[in-house]
C-alpha positions in Angstrom: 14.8 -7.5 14.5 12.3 -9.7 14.4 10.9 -11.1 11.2 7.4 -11.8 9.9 7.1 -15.0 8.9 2.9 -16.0 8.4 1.4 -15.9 5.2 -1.6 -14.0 4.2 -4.5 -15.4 2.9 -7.8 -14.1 1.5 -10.7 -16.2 0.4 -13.9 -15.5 -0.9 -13.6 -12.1 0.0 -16.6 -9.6 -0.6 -16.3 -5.9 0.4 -18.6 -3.0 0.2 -21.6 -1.1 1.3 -24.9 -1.5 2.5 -26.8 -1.7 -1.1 -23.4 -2.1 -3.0 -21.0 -4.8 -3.4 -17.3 -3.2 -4.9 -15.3 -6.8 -4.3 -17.2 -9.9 -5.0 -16.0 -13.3 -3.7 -12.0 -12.4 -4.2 -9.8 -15.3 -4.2 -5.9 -14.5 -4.1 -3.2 -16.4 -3.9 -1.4 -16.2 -0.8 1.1 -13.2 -0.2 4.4 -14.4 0.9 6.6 -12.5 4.2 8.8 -10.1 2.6 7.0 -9.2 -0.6 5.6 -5.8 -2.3 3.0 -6.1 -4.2 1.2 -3.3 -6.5 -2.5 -2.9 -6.8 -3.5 -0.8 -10.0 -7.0 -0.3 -12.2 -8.5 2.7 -13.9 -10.7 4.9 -11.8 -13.8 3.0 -9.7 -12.5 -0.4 -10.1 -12.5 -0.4 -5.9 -8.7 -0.5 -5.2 -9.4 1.5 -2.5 -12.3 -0.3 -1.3 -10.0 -3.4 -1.4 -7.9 -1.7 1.0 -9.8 -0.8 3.5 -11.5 -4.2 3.7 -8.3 -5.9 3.8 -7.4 -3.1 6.7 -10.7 -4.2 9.0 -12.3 -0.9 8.2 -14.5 -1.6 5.3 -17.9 -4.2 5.7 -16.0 -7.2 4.5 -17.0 -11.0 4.6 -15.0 -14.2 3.2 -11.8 -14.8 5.2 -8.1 -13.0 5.7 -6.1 -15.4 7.4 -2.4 -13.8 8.8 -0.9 -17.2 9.4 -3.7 -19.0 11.9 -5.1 -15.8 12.6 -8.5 -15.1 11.7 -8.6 -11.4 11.1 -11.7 -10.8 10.6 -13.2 -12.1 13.5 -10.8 -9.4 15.7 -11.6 -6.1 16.9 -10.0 -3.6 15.1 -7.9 -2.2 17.8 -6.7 -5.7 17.8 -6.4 -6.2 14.3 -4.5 -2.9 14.2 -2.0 -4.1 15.6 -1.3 -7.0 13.2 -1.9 -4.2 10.0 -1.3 -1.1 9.2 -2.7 1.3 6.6 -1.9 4.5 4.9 -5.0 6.0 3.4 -5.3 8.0 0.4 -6.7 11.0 2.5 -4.7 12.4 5.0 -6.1 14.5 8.0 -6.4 18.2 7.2 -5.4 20.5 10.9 -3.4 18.2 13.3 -1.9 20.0 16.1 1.4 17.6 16.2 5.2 17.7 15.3 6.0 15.3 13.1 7.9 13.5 15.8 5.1 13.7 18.5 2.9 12.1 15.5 5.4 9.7 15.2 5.6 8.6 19.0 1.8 8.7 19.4 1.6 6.4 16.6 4.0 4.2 18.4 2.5 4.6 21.9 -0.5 2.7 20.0 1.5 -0.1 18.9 3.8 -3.0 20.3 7.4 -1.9 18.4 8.5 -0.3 21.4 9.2 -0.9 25.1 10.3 2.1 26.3 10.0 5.7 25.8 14.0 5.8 24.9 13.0 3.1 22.1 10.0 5.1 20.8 12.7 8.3 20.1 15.1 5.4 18.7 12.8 4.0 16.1 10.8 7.3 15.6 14.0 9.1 14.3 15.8 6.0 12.6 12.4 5.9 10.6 12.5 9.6 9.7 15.7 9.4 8.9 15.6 6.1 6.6 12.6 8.1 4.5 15.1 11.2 4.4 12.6 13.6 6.7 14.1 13.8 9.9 15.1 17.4 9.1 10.6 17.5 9.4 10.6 16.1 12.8 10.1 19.1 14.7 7.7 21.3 11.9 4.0 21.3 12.7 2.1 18.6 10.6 -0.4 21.5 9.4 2.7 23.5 8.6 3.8 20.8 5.9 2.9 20.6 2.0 1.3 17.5 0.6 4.0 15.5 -0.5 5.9 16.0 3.6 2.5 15.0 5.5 2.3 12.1 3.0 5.6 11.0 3.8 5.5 12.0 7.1 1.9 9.7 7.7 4.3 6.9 6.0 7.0 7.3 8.3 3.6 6.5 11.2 2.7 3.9 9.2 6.4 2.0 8.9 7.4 3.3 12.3 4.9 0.5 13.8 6.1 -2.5 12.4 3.2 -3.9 11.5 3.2 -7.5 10.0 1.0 -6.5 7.0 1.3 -2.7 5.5 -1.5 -1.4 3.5 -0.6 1.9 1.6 -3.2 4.1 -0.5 -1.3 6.2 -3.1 1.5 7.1 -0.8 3.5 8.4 -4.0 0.4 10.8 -5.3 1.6 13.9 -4.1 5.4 13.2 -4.4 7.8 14.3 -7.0 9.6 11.8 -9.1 12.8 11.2 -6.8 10.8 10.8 -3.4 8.6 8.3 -5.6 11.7 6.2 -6.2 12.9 6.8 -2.6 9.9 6.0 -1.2 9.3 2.4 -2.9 12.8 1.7 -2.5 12.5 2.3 1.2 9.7 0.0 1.4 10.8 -2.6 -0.3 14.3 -3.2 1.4 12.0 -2.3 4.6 9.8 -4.9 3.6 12.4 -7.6 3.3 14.5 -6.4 6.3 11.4 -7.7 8.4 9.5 -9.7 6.5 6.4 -7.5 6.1 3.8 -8.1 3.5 3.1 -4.9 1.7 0.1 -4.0 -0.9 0.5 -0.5 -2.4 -2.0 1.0 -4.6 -0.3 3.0 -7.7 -1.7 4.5 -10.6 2.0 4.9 -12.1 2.0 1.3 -13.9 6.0 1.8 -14.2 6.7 2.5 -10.9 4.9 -0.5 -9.8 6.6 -3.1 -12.3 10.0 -1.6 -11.1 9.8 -2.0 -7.2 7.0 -4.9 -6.9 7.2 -8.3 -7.5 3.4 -8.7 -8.4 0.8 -6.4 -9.8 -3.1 -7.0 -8.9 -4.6 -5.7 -11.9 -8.1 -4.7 -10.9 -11.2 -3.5 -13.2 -14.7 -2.5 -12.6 -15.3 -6.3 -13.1 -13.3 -8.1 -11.4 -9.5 -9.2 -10.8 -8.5 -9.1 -14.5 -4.8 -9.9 -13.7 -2.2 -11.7 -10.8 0.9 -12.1 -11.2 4.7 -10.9 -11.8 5.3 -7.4 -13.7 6.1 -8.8 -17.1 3.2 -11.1 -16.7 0.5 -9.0 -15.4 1.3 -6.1 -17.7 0.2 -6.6 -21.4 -1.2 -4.9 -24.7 -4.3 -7.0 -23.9 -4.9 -6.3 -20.5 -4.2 -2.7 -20.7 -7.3 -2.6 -23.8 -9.2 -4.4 -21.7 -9.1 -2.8 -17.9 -7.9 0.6 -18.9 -9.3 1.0 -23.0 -5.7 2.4 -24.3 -3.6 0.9 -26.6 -0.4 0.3 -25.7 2.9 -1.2 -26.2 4.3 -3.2 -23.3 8.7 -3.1 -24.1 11.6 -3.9 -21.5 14.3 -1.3 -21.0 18.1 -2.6 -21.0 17.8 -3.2 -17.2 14.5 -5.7 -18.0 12.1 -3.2 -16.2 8.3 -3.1 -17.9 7.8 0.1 -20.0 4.6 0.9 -20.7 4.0 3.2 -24.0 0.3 4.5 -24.4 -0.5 4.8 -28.4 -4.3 5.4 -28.4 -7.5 5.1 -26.7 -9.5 2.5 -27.3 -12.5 3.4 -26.5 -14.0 6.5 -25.0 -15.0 5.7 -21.3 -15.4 9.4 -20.4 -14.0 10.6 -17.1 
C-alpha cells in the first residue's frame, strides 16, 4: 500500500465570504503523514469554514502546500484528488446502493485500476467500518447515523493523501463513535494520511487524536497535544464553562463542566 509521505503546510491562510472574513491569516504548524488531528470550538468559531477552505471549496487565500504542491493554485477536480472531505451535510434523496455510491466515488479517484479492484476496496472499506451488511440498501433508505457512515466509507474508500471530515460522529451512537475514530486512526497510519476531524465531543477528540486545534470566534486560541491544548483556562476562555480538566487511569483527558461562566446565549 502505498504511503503518504509529504507534509502539509498552511500559511497565512484567510478564508471566508465576499463581505466576511471567518479565518484571518492562519499560520499552523505543519501536519505530519500519519496523524489525526481534532478541530473543536463553540458554535460560529468557523470550524467548518476552515474545512472547506482547506478542502478548495471555500474563497481561501495564503498558501496550503501538500509537500511541493501548491494546492491552491489547482483546479478542484485536481485538487480532489489529493483531498478528500466529508461535510457536515449529507445529500438528502440519492438514488444509489451503498456500494454503487461507493464505486462511483472510486470511479472519480486514482485508488483503483480496474473494475475488480474498485469491488475489492469498495467492500474491504465497508467492511473495516462494520457496514458491509448496508452495501446493497438504498442510500435514501438509510437513517442518519448509516448514510453518515456510509459517505465515510466514500470518503476513506479514495485514499486520498489529506482527509477532511465534518462531524462524521454527530449522528452516531456511542460505540460507532469509538469505531469510527479508531478506524480512522489505524487507517490513518496504515497509509500515512493526514486527517483533520471536526468534533464537538472534547473527550472523544483527546482520546483518538494526537493534537486538538482549539478554535474561537477570535482566532486559534490553542495547538497542540490533548493534555496540552485542553485546560480550565482555555475552556473559560473559548467556550465560557468552567471546568476541571483530570486524567483517567489510562492518562486520557477528562473534561468535567462545573459552571458557566458567562452567559453567551445560544
Amino acid at each position: 500500500m502505498t504511503q503518504t509521505t509529504q507534509l502539509l503546510k498552511v500559511s497565512n491562510l484567510s478564508v471566508g465570504y465576499a463581505k466576511r472574513k471567518v479565518i484571518d491569516n492562519l499560520t499552523l504548524a505543519p501536519f505530519q503523514p500519519g496523524t489525526l488531528t481534532a478541530l473543536v470550538g463553540p458554535n460560529a468559531a468557523g470550524k467548518s469554514t476552515l474545512l472547506r477552505g482547506l478542502a478548495g471549496l471555500q474563497r481561501a487565500t495564503g498558501a496550503i502546500h501538500l509537500g511541493d504542491l501548491d494546492l491552491l493554485r489547482l483546479q478542484l477536480p485536481e485538487y480532489s484528488r489529493h483531498v478528500g472531505y466529508m461535510p457536515q451535510s449529507l445529500p438528502q434523496r440519492v438514488a444509489l446502493t451503498v456500494y454503487e455510491a461507493m464505486l462511483s466515488a472510486l470511479r472519480t479517484s486514482h485508488g483503483s485500476s480496474s473494475s475488480a479492484d474498485a469491488r475489492q476496496i469498495a467492500l474491504a472499506t465497508l467492511e473495516r467500518l462494520g457496514i458491509a451488511d448496508l452495501a446493497m440498501r438504498g442510500l435514501d433508505e438509510l437513517s442518519g447515523g448509516q448514510r453518515q457512515l456510509a459517505s465515510l466509507a466514500q470518503a476513506i474508500a479514495r485514499r486520498p493523501s489529506v482527509l477532511l471530515l465534518d462531524e462524521p460522529t454527530s449522528a452516531l451512537d456511542l460505540a460507532h463513535q469509538h469505531r469510527v475514530m479508531s478506524a480512522v486512526q489505524e487507517l490513518g497510519r496504515e497509509r500515512g494520511t493526514i486527517t483533520i476531524v471536526v468534533l464537538h465531543d472534547i473527550a472523544l477528540a483527546a482520546r483518538w487524536c494526537e493534537r486538538i486545534l482549539v478554535l474561537s470566534p477570535r482566532g486559534l486560541a490553542a495547538d497542540a497535544e490533548p493534555k496540552i491544548a485542553i485546560t480550565p483556562d482555555t475552556l473559560a476562555s473559548v467556550y465560557g464553562v468552567q471546568a476541571r480538566v483530570e486524567h483517567c487511569s489510562r492518562g486520557f483527558v477528562q473534561v468535567m463542566v462545573d459552571g458557566i461562566v458567562c452567559d453567551r446565549g445560544i
